[in-house]
C-alpha positions in Angstrom: 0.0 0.0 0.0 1.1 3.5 -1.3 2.4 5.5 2.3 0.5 8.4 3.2 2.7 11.4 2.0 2.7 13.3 5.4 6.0 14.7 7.8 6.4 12.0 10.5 4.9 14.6 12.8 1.9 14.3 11.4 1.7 10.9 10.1 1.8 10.1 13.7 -1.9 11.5 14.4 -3.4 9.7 11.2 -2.1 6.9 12.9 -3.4 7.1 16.5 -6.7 8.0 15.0 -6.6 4.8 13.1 -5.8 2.9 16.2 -8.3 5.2 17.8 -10.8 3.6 15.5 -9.8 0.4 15.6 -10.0 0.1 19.0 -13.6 1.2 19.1 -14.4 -1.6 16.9 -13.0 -4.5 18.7 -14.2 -3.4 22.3 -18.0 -4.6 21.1 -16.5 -8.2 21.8 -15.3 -7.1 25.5 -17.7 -4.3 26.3 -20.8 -5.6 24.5 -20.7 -9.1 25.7 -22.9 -8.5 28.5 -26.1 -7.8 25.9 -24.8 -11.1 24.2 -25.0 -13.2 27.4 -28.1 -12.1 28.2 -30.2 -12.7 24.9 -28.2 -15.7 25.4 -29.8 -16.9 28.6 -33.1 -15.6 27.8 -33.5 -17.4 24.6 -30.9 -20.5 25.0 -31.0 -21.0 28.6 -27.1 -21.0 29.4 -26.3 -21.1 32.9 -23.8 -17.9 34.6 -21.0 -20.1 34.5 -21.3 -21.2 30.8 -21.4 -17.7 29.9 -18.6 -16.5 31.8 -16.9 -19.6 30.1 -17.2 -18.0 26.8 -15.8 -14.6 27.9 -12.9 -15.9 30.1 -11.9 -18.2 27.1 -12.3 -14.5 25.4 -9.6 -12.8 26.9 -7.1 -16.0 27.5 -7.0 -16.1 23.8 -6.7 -12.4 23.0 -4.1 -11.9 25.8 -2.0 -15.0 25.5 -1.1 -14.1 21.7 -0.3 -10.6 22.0 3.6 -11.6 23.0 3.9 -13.5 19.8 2.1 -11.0 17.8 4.0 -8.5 19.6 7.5 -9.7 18.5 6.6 -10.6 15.3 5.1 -7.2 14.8 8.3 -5.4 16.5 10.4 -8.2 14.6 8.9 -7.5 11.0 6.4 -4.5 11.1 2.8 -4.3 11.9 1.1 -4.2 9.0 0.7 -8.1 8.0 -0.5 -9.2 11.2 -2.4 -6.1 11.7 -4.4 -7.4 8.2 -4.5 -10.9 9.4 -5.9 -9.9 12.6 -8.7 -7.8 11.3 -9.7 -11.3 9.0 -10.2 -13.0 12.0 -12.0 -10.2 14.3 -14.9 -10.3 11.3 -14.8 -14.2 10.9 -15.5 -14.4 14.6 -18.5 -12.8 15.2 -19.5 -14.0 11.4 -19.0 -17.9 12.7 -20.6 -17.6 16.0 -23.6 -16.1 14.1 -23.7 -19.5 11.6 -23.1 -22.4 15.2 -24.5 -20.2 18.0 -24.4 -23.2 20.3 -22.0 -23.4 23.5 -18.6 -25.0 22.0 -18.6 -23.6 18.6 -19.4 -20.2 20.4 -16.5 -20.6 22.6 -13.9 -21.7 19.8 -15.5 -19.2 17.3 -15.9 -16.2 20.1 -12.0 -16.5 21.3 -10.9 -16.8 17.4 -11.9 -13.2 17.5 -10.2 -12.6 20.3 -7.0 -13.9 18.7 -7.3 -11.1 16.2 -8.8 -8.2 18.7 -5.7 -9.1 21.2 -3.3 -8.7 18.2 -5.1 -5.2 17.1 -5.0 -3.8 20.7 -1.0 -4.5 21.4 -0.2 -3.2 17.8 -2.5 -0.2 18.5 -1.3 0.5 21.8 2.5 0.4 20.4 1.8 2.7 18.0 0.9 5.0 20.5 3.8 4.3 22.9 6.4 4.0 19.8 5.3 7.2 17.7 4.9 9.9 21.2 8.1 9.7 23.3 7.2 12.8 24.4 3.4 12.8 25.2 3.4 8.5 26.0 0.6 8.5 28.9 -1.4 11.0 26.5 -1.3 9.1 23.6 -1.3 5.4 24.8 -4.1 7.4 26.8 -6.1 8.1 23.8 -5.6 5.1 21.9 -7.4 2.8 24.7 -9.6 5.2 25.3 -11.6 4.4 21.6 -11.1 0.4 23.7 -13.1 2.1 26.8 -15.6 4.4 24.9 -16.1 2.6 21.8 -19.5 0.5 22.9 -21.3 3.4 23.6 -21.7 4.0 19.4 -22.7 0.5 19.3 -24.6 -0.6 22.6 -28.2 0.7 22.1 -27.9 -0.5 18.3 -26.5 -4.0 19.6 -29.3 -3.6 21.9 -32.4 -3.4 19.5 -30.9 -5.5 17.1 -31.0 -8.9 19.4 -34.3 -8.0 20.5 -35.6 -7.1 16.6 -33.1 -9.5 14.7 -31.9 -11.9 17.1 -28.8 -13.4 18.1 -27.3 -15.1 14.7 -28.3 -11.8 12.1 -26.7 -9.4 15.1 -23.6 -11.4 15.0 -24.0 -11.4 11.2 -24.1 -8.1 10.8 -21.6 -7.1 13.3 -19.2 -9.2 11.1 -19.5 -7.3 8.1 -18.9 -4.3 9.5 -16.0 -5.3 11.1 -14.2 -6.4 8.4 -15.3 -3.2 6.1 -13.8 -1.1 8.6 -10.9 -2.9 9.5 -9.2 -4.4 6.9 -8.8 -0.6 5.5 -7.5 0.7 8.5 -5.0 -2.0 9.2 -3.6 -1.7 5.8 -2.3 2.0 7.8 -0.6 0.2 9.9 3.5 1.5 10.6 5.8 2.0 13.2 8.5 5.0 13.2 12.0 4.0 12.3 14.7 3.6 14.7 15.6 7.6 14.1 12.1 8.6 14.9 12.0 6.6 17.8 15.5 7.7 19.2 14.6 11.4 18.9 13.2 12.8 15.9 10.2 14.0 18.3 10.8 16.3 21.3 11.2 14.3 24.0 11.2 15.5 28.4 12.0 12.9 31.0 9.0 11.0 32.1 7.0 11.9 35.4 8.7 8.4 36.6 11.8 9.7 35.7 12.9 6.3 34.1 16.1 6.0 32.3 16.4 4.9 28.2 17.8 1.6 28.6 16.3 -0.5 26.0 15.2 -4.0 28.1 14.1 -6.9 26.1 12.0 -9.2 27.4 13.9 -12.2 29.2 15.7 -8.9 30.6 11.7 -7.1 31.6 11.0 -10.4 33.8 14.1 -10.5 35.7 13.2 -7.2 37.5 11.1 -7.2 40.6 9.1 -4.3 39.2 7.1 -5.9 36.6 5.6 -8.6 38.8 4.4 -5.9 41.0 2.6 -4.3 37.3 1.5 -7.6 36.7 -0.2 -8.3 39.9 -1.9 -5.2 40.4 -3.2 -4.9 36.5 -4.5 -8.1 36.9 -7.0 -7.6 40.0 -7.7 -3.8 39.1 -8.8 -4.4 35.3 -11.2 -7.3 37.0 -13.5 -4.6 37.9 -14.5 -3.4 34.6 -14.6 -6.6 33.0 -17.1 -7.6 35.7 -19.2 -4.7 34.2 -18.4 -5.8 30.6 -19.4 -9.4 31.7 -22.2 -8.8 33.9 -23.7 -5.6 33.6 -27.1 -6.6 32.7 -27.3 -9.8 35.4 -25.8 -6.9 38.1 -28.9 -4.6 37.0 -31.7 -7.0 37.6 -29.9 -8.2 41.0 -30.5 -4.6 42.1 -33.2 -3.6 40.0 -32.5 -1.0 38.2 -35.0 0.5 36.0 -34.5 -0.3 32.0 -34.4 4.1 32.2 -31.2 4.0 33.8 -29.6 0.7 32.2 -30.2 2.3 29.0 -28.2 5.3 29.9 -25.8 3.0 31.2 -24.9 1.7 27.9 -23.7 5.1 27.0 -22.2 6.8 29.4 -20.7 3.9 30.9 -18.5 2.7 27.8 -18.0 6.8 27.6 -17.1 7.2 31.4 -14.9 3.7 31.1 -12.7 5.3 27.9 -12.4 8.6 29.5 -10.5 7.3 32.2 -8.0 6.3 30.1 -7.3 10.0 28.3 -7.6 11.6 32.1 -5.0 9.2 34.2 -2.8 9.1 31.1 -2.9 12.6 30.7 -2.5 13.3 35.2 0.6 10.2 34.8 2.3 12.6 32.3 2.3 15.7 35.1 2.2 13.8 38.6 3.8 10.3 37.7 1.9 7.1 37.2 3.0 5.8 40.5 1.0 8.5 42.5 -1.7 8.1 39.6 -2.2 4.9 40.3 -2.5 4.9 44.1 -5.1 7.9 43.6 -7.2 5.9 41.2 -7.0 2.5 42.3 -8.0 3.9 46.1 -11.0 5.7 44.9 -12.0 2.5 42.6 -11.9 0.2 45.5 -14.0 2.9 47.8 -16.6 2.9 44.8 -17.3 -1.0 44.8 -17.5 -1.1 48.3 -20.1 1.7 48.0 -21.8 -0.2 45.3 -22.5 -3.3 47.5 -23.8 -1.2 50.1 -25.8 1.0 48.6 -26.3 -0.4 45.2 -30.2 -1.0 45.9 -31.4 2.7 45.7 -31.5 2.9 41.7 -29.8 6.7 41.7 -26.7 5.6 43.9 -26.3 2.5 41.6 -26.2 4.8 38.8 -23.9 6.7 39.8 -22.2 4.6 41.4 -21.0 2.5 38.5 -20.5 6.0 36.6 -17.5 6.5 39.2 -15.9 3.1 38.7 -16.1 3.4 35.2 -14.1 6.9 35.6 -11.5 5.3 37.4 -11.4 1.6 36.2 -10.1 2.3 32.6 -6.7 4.1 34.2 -4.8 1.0 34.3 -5.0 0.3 30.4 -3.2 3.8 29.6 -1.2 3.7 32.7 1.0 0.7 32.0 1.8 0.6 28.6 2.9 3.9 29.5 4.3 2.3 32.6 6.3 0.0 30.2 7.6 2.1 27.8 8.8 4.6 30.6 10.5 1.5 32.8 11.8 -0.8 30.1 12.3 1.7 26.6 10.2 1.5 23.5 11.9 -0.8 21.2 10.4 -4.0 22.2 7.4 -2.4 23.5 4.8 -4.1 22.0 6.9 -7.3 22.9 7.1 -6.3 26.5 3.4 -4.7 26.8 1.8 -8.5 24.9 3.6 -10.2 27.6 2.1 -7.7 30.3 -1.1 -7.5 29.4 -1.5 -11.7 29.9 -2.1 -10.1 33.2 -6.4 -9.9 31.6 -6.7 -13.3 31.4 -6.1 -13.6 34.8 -8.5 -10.7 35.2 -11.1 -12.4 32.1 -10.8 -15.4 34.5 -12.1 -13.3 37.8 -15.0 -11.9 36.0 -15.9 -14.5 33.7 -16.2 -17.7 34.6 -15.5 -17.4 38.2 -17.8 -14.5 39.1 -20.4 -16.5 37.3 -19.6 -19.8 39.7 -19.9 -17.4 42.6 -23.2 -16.2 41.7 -24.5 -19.5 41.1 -23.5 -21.0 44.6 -24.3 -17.6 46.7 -26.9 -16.0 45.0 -25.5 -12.9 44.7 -22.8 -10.8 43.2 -22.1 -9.5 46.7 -18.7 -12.1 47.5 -17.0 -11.2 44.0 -17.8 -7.2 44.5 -16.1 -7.2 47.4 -13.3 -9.6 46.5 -12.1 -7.3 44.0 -12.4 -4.0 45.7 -10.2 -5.8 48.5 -7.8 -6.2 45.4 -7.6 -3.2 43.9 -7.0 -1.6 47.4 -4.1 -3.9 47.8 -3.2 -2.6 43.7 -3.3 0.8 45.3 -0.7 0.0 47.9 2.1 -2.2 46.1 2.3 1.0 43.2 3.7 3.2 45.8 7.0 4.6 44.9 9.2 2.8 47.7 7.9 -0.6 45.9 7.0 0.6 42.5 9.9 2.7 40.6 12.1 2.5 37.4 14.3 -0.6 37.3 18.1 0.5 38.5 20.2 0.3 35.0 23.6 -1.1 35.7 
């Protein structure tokens, strides 16, 4: 494909906005899943657990790739598996909509997941490679389109099950996908090693991290990233219970169909703007203090929510707030990353960070859904992750949580 003839400078915005884009197109199978699994259980009957199956397969498979994608990308370019990936985004919602029962579902469902995990890491290095100098901006910005993305969709997504039903809304959604992917991956570049070095204004980080490149094998030997790990892990478990459950949580509390539906907008919107503001407060105050402010205030929110979830207002705005403050750890450590380990094997280092999801796909998936089935209520796995994230909150302070030392 011909190159766009634009400065780097600004080829560098046509590209985030592509990964902007792109983003918002493969969040419908994370943050739509929820109208999915319900239409499921209404029409099909699945139990909690077999749903949460489905999603927890989900993000094993679109997590587990992104370190092979990730080198091969870093290795070769992005633009290949960028294409390949989009193929099999589209073919998974298109396959799901031709065997919707559970196996084929659950094969077919975390094929797409292959190719959204591979979009995401090469969209989120784009961001981290191309903006040395504005990185928790940027990587901000590019995940936000992952957070915000479903509110375009939801209330479409919505009507369609109930109008359509479950195979045409799959059907359709598959089309579009590939329309508007395969273009857009086709964009696909990272900067050359000149561009990366220094060809953009670059200031010292708020982390004040040094430019050591570390590869991977180099990335795991330091204490540091298992303290990333751990904490992104338990803290992203809270949104994904939203994206898993949103619609089981709001009939548990009973929450009128006036407020869900406004939940399907300004949630995905509250959820994505998270991730422009604590990218955007990382760059000025450091992510380390970022994250102990945000992670703090998202524990104090759940706890809220189990305790005052059943008056329909507090519920509402409840889950506004967690949205606002649960989507900070997908801009803060790919920024995080590139800041403690350099950018050149970023999107080898971030794929092998953000495995950390299945973990957290596994929380709010399957097990949530196990929970629920024994206890009745969503009460044991609201508070077990609120418990987490306050713990998050306290290993990212900066006696714990700092740049590695380069020797």
């Amino acid at each position: 494909m011909t190159e766009l003839n634009l400065e780097p400078n600004r080829y560098r915005w046509v590209l985030l906005l592509a990964a902007f884009c792109v983003m918002m197109v493969i969040s419908i199978y994370q943050y739509s899943w929820f109208l999915f699994a319900f239409k499921i259980q209404k029409d099909l009957g699945w139990s909690l657990a077999s749903l949460g199956l489905i999603y927890t397969i989900f993000h094993y498979t679109s997590t587990l790739i992104m370190p092979f994608s990730g080198f091969i990308a870093d290795t070769y370019g992005p633009r290949r598996v960028a294409f390949i990936a989009a193929v099999l985004v589209g073919a998974g919602f298109l396959l799901c909509a031709l065997y919707p029962s559970p196996w084929p579902m659950r094969i077919f469902y975390g094929i797409g997941g292959i190719g959204g995990g591979v979009l995401y890491g090469v969209s989120t290095a784009t961001a981290i490679k191309w903006f040395p100098d504005r990185r928790g901006f940027a990587t901000g910005l590019a995940v936000f389109g992952f957070g915000a993305g479903t509110a375009l969709f939801n209330i479409g997504i919505e009507k369609s099950l109930d109008v359509n039903g479950l195979a045409a809304t799959f059907r359709q959604l598959g089309l579009l996908m590939l329309i508007v992917l395969i273009p857009l991956s086709l964009i696909y570049k990272y900067p050359e090693t000149a561009a990366r070095a220094g060809a953009y204004p670059k200031k010292p980080t708020a982390s004040g991290a040094g430019v050591r490149e570390f590869r991977p094998v180099e990335m795991l030997g330091t204490y540091q990233w298992y303290l990333i790990y751990f904490a992104f892990s338990f803290t992203i478990s809270i949104v994904l219970i939203f994206g898993a459950q949103m619609k089981m949580l709001a009939k548990e509390y009973n929450l009128s169909q006036g407020y869900f539906s406004a939940l399907l907008i300004l949630f995905p919107l509250a959820n994505g703007l998270s991730r422009v503001l604590a990218g955007a407060v990382s760059d000025r105050i450091g992510r380390e203090k970022t994250m102990m402010i945000f992670y703090s205030l998202l524990s104090l929110s759940i706890f809220m929510l189990v305790f005052l979830g059943n008056i329909p207002l507090l519920f509402f705005i409840i889950v506004i707030v967690a949205a606002l403050l649960g989507g900070a750890p997908f801009a803060l450590y790919p920024a995080t990353i590139g800041d403690y380990y350099g950018a050149k094997f970023s999107t080898t280092n971030y794929g092998i960070t953000y495995t950390a999801k299945a973990w957290a796909g596994l929380i709010s998936g399957w097990l949530s859904g196990f929970l629920v089935t024994k206890f009745g209520s969503y009460t044991i796995p609201l508070i077990a992750v609120a418990l987490c994230s306050l713990l998050a909150a306290l290993v990212s302070n900066r006696r714990l949580m700092k740049p590695p030392v380069i020797e």
